[in-house]
C-alpha positions in Angstrom: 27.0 -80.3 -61.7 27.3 -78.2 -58.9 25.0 -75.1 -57.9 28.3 -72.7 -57.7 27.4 -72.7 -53.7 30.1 -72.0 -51.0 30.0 -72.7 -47.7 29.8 -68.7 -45.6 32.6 -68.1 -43.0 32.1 -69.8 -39.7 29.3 -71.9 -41.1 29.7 -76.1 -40.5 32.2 -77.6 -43.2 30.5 -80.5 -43.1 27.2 -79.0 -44.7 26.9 -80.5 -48.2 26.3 -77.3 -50.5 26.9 -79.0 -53.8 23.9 -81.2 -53.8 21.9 -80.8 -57.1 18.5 -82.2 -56.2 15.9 -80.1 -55.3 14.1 -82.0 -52.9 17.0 -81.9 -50.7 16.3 -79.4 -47.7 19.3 -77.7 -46.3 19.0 -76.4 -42.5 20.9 -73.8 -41.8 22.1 -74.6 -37.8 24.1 -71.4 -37.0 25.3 -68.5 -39.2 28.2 -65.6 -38.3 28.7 -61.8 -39.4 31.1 -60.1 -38.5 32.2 -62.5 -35.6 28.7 -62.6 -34.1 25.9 -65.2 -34.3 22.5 -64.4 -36.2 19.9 -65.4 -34.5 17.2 -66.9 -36.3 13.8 -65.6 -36.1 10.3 -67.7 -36.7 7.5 -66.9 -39.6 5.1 -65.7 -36.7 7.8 -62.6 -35.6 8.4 -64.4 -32.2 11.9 -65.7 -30.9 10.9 -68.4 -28.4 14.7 -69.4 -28.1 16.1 -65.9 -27.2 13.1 -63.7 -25.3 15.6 -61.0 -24.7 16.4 -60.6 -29.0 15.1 -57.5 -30.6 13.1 -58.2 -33.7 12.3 -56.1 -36.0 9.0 -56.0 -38.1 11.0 -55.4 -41.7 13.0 -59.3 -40.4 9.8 -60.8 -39.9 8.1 -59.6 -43.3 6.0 -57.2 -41.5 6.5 -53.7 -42.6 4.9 -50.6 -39.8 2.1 -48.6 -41.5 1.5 -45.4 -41.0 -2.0 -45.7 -41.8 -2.7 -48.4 -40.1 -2.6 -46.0 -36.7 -5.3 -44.6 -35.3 -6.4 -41.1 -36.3 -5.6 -39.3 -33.1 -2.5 -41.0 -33.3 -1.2 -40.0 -36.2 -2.4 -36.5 -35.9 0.2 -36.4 -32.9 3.0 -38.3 -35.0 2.1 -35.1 -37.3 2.4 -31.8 -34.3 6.4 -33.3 -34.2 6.8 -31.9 -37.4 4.2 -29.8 -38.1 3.7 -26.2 -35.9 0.3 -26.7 -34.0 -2.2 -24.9 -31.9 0.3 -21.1 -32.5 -0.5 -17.9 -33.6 1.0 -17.1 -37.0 1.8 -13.5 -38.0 4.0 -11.9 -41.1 5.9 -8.7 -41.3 7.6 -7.4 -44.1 11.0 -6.5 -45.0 11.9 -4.2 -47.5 15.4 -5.1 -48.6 17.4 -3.1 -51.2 16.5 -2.9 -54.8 12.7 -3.4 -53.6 13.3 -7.1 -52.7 10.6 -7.9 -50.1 11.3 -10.7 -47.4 8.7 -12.0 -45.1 9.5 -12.9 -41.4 7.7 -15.1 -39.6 6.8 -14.8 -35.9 4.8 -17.2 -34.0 3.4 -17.5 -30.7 1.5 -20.2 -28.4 -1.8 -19.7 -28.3 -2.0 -21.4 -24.8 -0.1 -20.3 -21.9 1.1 -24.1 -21.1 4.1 -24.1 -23.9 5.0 -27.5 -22.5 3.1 -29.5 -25.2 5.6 -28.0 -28.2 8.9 -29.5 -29.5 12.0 -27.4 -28.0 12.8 -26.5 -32.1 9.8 -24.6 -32.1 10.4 -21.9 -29.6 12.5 -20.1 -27.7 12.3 -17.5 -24.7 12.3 -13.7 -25.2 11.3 -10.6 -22.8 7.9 -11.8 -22.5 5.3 -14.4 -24.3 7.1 -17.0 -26.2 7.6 -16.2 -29.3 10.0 -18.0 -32.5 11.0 -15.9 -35.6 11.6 -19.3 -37.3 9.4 -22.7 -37.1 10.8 -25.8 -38.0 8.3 -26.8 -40.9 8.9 -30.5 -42.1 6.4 -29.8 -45.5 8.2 -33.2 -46.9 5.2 -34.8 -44.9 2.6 -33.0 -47.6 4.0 -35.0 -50.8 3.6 -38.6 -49.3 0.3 -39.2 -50.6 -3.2 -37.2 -51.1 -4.3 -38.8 -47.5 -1.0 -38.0 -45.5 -1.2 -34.1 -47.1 -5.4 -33.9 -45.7 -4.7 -34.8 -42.7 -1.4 -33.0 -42.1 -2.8 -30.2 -44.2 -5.5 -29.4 -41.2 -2.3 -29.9 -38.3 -0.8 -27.2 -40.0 -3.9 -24.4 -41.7 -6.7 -25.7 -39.5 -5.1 -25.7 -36.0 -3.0 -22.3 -36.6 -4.5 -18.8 -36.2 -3.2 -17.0 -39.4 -2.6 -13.2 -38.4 -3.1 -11.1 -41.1 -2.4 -6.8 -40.8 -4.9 -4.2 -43.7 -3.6 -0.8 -43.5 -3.9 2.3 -44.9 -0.8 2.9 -46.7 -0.4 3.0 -50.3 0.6 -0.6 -52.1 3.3 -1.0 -54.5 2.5 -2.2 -57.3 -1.2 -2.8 -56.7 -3.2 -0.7 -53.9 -5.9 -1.6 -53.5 -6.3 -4.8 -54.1 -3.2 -5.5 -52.7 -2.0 -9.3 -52.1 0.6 -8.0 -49.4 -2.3 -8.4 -47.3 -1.7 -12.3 -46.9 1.9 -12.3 -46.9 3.7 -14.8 -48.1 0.5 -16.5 -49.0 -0.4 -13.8 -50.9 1.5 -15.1 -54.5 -0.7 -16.8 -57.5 1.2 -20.6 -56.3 -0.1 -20.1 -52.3 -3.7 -18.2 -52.7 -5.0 -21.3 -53.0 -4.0 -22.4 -49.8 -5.9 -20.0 -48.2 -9.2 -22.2 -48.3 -7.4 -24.7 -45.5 -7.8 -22.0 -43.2 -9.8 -22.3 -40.1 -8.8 -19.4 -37.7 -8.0 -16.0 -38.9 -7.0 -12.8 -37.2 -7.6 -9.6 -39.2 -5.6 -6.5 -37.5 -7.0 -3.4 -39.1 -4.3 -0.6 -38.6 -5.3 2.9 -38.9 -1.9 4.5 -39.9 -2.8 8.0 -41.7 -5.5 10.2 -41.6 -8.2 10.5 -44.1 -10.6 9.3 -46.7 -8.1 7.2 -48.1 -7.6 5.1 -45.2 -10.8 4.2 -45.3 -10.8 3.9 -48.9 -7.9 1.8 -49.4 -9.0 -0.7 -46.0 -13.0 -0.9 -47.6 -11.2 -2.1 -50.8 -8.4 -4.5 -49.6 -11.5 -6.1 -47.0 -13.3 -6.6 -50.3 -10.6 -8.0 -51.4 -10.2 -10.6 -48.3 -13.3 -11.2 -48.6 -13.4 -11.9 -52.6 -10.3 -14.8 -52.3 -11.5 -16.4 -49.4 -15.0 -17.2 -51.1 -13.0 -17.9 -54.4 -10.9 -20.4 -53.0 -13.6 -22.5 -50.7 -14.5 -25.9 -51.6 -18.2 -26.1 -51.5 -20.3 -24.9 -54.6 -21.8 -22.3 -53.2 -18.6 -20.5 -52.1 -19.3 -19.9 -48.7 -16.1 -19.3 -46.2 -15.0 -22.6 -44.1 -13.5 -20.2 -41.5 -14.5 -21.6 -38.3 -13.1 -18.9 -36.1 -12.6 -15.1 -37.0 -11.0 -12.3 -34.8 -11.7 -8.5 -36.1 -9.2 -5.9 -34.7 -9.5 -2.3 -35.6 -6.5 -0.8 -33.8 -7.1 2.7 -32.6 -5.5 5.5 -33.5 -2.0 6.6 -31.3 0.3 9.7 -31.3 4.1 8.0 -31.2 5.9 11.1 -32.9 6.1 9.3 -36.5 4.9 11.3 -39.7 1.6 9.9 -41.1 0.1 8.7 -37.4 -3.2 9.5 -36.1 -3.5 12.2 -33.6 -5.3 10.7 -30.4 -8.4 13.1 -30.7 -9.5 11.2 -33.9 -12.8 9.1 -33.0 -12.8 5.7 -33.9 -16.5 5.9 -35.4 -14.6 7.6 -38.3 -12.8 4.2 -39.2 -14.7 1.9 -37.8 -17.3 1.4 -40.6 -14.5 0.4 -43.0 -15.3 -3.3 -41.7 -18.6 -3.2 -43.0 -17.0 -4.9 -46.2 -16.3 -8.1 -44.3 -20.7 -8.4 -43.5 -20.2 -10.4 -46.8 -19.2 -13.8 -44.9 -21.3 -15.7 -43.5 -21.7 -18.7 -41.4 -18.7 -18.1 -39.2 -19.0 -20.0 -35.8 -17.0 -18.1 -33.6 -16.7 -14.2 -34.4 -14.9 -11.8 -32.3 -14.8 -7.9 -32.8 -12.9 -5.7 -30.6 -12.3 -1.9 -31.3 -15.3 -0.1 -32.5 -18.2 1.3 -30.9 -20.1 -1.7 -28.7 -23.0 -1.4 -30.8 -21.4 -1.7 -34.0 -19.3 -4.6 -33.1 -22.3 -7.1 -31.7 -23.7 -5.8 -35.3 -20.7 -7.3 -37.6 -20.1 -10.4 -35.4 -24.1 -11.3 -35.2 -24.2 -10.8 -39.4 -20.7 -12.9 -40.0 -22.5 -15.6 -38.0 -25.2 -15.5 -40.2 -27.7 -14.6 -37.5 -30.0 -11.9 -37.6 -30.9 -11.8 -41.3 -29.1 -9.6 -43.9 -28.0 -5.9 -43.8 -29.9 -3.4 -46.3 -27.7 -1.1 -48.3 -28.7 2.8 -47.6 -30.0 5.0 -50.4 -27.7 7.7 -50.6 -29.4 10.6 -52.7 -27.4 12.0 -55.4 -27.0 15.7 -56.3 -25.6 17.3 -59.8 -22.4 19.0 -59.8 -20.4 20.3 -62.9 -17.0 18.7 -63.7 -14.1 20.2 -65.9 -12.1 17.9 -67.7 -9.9 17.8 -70.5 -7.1 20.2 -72.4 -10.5 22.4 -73.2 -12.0 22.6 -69.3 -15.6 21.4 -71.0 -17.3 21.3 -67.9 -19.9 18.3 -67.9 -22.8 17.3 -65.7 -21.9 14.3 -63.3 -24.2 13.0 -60.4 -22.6 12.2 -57.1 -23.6 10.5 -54.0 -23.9 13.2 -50.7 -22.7 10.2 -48.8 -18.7 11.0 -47.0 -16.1 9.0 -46.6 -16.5 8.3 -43.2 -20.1 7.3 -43.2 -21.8 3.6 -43.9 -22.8 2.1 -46.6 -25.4 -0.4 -45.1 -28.2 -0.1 -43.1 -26.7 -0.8 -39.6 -29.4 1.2 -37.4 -32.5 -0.9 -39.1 -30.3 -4.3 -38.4 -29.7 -3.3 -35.0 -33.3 -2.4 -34.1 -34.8 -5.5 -35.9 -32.7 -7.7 -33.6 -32.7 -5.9 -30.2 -29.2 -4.2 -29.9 -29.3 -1.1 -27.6 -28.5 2.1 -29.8 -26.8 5.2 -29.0 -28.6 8.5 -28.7 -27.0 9.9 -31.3 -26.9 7.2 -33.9 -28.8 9.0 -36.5 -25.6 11.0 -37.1 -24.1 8.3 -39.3 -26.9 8.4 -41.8 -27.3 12.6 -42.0 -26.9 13.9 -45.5 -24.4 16.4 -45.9 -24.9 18.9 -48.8 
């Protein structure tokens, strides 16, 4: 009986393949594909006869392993496919029939741009910048281990730029999402707890109480899903690193834009809503008044002990309402639009930061 054997092409004839006992061993001298020789290769992955031979790992039974790198190594294997170490902004699109569309601009947060793969970038009038990153999220479905560690390439070593304004939100105000961008749908909000660096631009684009009013609410806001989406128990933020920018106020000729005489103080207390984090390492605070700013950054840190809420007193005023003008008794706080909410003067003084003259202006009640 044979074994239905036959001899391959270019192999010796005179190799008996028909041989039914199995304690027969059959050496196989020389083989040929496709008109060349195959060069055999030994259990231990080493060719001694042909030192010149590739060999592959996957011919020798010994697959490459991701994991079996080195942290740091893989964490570069990662930054080839992954956008690292840029600055991340959004700006909307308003297309027609209301369709929204997000672009995406990035830009190195170092000034050597040697260190990122050519696809990332490319050169205009000034800083680098690239409207669209080569993102290779495939790597985030390998396995729960592969998506951690290229989870923090991509949300921990990024600063996410994120713009509040003033304007009026279609179709929720203010409590807008638009304030995240693309992250800001029901899928991606959770996403927002991988975070480490965060760059709030707060854009004063009309005048008013409700600029303030809208940027207090949409800071709560902030605020409210980064602490809902954090990973310890206690809901603290794991932002490691937060920039504060309150843009002032500039005359370009557009309806709706701030007149350059407006004072900044106006505005500026609209970030009192972010005094709510705590723990941040690195905090930086750039456009209000000096003192205010070394106020917000020393609470975010978590330094300095907390900020006391001011009793505003209330007066009685008389309301109209309804088809019959019934007027009706309402009280009111005499605190405006424009003026705190917390104690800032008592924190300041309690941990030694130099006050203005006339900082008891903030806290006057008006009648």
């Amino acid at each position: 009986m044979t074994t239905g054997i036959t001899p391959l092409p270019g192999s010796d004839p005179d190799l008996d393949f028909t041989s039914s006992n199995d304690d027969d061993e059959v050496e196989f001298l020389r083989e040929m594909c496709m008109g060349k020789e195959v060069v055999p290769i030994s259990d231990d992955g080493e060719d001694d006869s042909q030192p010149n031979s590739i060999n592959p790992a996957w011919i020798s039974g010994k697959a490459f392993r991701l994991l079996d790198l080195p942290a740091e190594l893989r964490v570069h294997i990662y930054q080839f496919l992954l956008p690292h170490n840029l600055t991340i902004s959004f700006r909307s699109l308003l297309l027609r029939g209301n369709a929204l569309r997000w672009i995406i601009f990035v830009q190195p947060k170092s000034e050597d741009v040697s260190t990122y793969p050519p696809s990332f970038l490319y050169q205009v009038d000034g800083p680098v910048f690239c409207t669209h990153p080569s993102v290779h999220t495939q790597l985030l479905l390998v396995n729960k281990f592969v998506s951690n560690e290229a989870s923090a390439v991509l949300y921990g070593s990024n600063t996410y730029k994120f713009g509040v304004d003033g304007l009026p939100h279609y179709p929720i105000s203010l409590q807008s999402p638009l304030i995240f961008g693309p992250l800001g749908t029901d899928v991606h909000l959770p996403l927002l707890r991988n975070l480490r660096s965060i760059h709030i631009n707060v854009r004063l684009d009309q005048h008013g109480r409700w600029t303030v009013i809208r940027q207090r609410a949409r800071l709560d806001y902030f605020v409210k899903i980064l602490k809902e989406y954090a990973d310890d128990e206690n809901k603290k933020s794991l932002l490691q690193e937060l920039k504060i920018e309150l843009k002032p106020p500039t005359s370009n000729g557009r309806v709706g834009v701030l007149p350059p005489t407006t004072e900044i103080e106006q505005y500026m207390f609209s970030l009192e809503s972010l005094a709510s984090l705590r723990g941040i390492k690195h905090v930086e605070v750039i456009g209000p008044l000096d003192w205010f700013a070394q106020c917000l950054r020393l609470c975010i840190q978590g330094k300095g002990g907390d900020v006391q809420e001011v009793e505003w007193p209330l007066v009685k005023i008389q309301r109209r309402r309804g088809l019959t003008r019934q007027k009706k008794d309402a009280w009111v706080t005499t605190r405006k639009w424009y003026q705190p909410m917390l104690n800032w003067k008592e924190f300041a003084e309690r941990n030694g930061i130099p006050l203005p003259e006339d900082v008891d202006k903030f806290w006057a009640a008006n009648d």
